[in-house]
TIZAPA-983464 format. One record per residue (C-alpha): residue in three letters; x, y, z; residue number from 1. Coordinates in steps of 0.05 Angstrom, whole numbers, plus 5000, padded with zeros to 4 digits. Layout:
// residues N
+--------+------+------+------+-----+
| residu |   px |   py |   pz | num |
+--------+------+------+------+-----+
|    ALA |    X |    Y |    Z | NUM |
...
+--------+------+------+------+-----+
END
This chain:
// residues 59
+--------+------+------+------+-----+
| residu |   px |   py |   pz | num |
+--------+------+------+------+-----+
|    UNK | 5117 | 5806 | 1330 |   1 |
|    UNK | 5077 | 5778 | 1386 |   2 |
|    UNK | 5008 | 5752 | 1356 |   3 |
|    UNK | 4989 | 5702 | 1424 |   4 |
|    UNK | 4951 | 5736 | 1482 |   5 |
|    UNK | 4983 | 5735 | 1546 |   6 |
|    UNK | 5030 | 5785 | 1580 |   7 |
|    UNK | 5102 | 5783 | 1559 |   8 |
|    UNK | 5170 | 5822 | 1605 |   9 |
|    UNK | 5215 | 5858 | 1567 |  10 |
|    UNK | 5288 | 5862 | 1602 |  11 |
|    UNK | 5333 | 5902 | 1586 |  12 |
|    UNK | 5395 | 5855 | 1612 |  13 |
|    UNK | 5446 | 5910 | 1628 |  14 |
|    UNK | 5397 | 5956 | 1665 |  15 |
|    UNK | 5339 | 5917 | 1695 |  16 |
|    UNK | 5370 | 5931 | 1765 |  17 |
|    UNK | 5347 | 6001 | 1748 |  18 |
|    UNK | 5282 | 5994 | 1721 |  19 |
|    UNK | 5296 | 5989 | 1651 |  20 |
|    UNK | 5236 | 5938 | 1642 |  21 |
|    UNK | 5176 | 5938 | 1605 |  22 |
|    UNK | 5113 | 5897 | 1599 |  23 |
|    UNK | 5073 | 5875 | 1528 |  24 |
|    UNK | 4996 | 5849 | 1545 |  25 |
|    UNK | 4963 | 5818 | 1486 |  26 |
|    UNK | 4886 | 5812 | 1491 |  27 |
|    UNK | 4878 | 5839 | 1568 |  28 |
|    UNK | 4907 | 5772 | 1576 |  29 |
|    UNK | 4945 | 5778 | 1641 |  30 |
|    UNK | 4935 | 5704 | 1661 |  31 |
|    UNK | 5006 | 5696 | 1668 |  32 |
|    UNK | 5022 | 5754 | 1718 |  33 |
|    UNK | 5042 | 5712 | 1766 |  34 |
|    UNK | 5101 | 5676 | 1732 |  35 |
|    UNK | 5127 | 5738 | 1711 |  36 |
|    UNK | 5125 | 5763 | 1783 |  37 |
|    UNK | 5160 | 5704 | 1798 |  38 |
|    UNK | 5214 | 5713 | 1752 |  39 |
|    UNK | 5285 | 5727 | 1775 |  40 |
|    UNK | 5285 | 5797 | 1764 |  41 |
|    UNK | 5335 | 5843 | 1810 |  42 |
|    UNK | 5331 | 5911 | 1829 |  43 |
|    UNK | 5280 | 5962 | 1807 |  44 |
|    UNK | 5264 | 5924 | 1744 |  45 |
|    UNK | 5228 | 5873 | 1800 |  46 |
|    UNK | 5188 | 5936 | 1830 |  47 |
|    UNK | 5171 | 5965 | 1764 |  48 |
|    UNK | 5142 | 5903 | 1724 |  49 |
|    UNK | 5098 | 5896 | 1792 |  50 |
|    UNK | 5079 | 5971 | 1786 |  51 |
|    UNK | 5062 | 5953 | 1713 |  52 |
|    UNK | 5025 | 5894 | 1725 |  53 |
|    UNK | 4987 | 5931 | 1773 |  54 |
|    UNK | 4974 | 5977 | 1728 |  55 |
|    UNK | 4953 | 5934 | 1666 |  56 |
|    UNK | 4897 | 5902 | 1714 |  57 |
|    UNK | 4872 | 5969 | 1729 |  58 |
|    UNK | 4855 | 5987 | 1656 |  59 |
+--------+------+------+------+-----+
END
C-alpha cells in the first residue's frame, strides 16, 4: 500500500522495453516527475511513463 503522496513507476522488469509501465500519483503530488523521467528506463516503457506523466499534470 502506498499511503505517502508523490508519484511512484511501476516496471514491469521483463517488458518495460515494450511499454509495460505504469504510474501511481498519491495526492496530485507529481513533485517528483522529474526523477522518474530520469530514471533508466529503456524502450517504450521510457515513452509511456512520459506520456503518463504528461497526462497526470493535465488532470
Amino acid at each position: 500500500m502506498i499511503t505517502e503522496t508523490g508519484s511512484t513507476a511501476v516496471i514491469c522488469l521483463p517488458h518495460q522495453s515494450m511499454g509495460m509501465v505504469a504510474l501511481i500519483v498519491v495526492g496530485n503530488d507529481l513533485s517528483n516527475a522529474e526523477q522518474i523521467l530520469d530514471a533508466r528506463i529503456p524502450g517504450q516503457g521510457k515513452d509511456k511513463i512520459a506520456a503518463l506523466i504528461e497526462e497526470a499534470k493535465a488532470t
